[in-house]
PyMOL commands that place a pseudoatom at each C-alpha (Angstrom):
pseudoatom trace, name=CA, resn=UNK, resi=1, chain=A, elem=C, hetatm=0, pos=[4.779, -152.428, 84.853]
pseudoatom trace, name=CA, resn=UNK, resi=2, chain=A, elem=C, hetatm=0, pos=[1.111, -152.619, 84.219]
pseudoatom trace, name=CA, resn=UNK, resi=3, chain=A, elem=C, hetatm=0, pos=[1.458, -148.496, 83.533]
pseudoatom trace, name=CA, resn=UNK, resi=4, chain=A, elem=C, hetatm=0, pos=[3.343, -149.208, 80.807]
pseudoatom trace, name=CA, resn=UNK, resi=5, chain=A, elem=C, hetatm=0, pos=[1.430, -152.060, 78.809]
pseudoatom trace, name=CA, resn=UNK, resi=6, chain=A, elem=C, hetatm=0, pos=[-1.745, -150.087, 79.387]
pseudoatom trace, name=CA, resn=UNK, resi=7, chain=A, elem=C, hetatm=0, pos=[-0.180, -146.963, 78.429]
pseudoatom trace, name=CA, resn=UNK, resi=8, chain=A, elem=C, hetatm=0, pos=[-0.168, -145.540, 75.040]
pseudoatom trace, name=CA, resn=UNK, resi=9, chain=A, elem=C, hetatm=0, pos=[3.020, -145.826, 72.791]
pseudoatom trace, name=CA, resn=UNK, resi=10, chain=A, elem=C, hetatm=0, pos=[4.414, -142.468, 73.964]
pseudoatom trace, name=CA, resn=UNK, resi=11, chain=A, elem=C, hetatm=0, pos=[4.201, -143.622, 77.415]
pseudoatom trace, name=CA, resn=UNK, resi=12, chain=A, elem=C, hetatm=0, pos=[5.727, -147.217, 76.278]
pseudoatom trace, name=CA, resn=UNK, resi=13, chain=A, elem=C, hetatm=0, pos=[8.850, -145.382, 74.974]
pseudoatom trace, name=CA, resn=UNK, resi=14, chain=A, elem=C, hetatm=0, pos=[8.743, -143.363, 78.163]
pseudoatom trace, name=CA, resn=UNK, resi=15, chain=A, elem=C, hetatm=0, pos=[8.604, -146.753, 80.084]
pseudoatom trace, name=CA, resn=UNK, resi=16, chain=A, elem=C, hetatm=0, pos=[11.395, -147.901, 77.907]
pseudoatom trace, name=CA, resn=UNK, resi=17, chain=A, elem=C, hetatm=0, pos=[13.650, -145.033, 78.797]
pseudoatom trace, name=CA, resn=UNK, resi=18, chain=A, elem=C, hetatm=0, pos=[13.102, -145.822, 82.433]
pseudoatom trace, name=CA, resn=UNK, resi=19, chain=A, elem=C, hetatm=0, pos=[13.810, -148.896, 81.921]
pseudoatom trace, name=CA, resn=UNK, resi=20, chain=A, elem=C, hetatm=0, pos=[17.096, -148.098, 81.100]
pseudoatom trace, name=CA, resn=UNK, resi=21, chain=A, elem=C, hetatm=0, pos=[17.670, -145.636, 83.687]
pseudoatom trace, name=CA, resn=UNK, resi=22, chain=A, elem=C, hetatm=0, pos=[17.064, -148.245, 86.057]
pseudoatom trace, name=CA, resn=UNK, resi=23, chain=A, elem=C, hetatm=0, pos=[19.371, -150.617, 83.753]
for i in range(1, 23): cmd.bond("trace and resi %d" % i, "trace and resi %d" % (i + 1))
show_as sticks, trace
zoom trace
């Protein structure tokens, strides 16, 4: 998501947990 790569690294590990959610 373009969220995420604009985001800041909190929001990148936040993205990353998602991520997995949806995994």
């Amino acid at each position: 998501k373009i969220e995420c790569y604009l985001g800041h690294l909190l929001i990148m590990i936040n993205c990353r947990l998602l991520r997995v959610y949806i995994l």
